[in-house]
C-alpha positions as CSV (number, residue, x, y, z in Angstrom):
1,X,-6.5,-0.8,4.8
2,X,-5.8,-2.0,1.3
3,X,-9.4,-3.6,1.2
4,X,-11.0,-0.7,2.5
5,X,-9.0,1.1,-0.7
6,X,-10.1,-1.4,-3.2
7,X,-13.4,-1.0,-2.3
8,X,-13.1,3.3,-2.4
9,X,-11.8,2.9,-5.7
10,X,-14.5,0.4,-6.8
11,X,-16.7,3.0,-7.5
12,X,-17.3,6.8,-9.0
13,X,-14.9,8.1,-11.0
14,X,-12.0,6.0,-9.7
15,X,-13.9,3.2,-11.3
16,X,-14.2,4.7,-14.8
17,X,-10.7,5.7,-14.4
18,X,-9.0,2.8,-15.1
19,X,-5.2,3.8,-15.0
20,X,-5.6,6.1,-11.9
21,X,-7.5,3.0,-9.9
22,X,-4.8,1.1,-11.3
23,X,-1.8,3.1,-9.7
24,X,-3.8,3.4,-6.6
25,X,-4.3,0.1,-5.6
26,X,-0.9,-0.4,-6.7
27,X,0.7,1.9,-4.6
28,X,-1.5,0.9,-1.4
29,X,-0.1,-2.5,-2.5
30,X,3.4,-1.1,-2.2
31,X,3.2,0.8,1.0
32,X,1.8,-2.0,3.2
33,X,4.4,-4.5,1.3
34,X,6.9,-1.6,2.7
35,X,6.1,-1.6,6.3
36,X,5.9,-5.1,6.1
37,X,9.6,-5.7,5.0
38,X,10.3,-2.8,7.5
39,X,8.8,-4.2,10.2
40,X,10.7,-7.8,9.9
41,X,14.0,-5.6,9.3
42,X,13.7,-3.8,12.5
43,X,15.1,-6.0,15.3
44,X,18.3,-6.0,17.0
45,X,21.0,-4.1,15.7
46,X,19.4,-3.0,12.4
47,X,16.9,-1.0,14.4
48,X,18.8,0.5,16.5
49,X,21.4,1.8,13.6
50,X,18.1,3.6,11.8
């Protein structure tokens, strides 16, 4: 997912926009850092308390 975003953001207006391409990436960055850290969290008793 985060290369297909990098690539989206390559290009167009994302690309001449360099603050918004910026946050982007970042955030796509962010979310799949996210549900990494989730997933790892999520065994045995932590997961069940959720």
């Amino acid at each position: 997912m985060t290369p297909a975003i990098y690539q989206a953001t390559a290009t167009g207006s994302f690309a001449k926009d360099f603050g918004l391409r910026d946050q982007i990436q970042r955030a796509t960055v962010s979310v799949m850092s996210n549900f990494a850290e989730g997933f790892s969290e999520a065994s045995g008793q932590n997961f069940i308390s959720s």
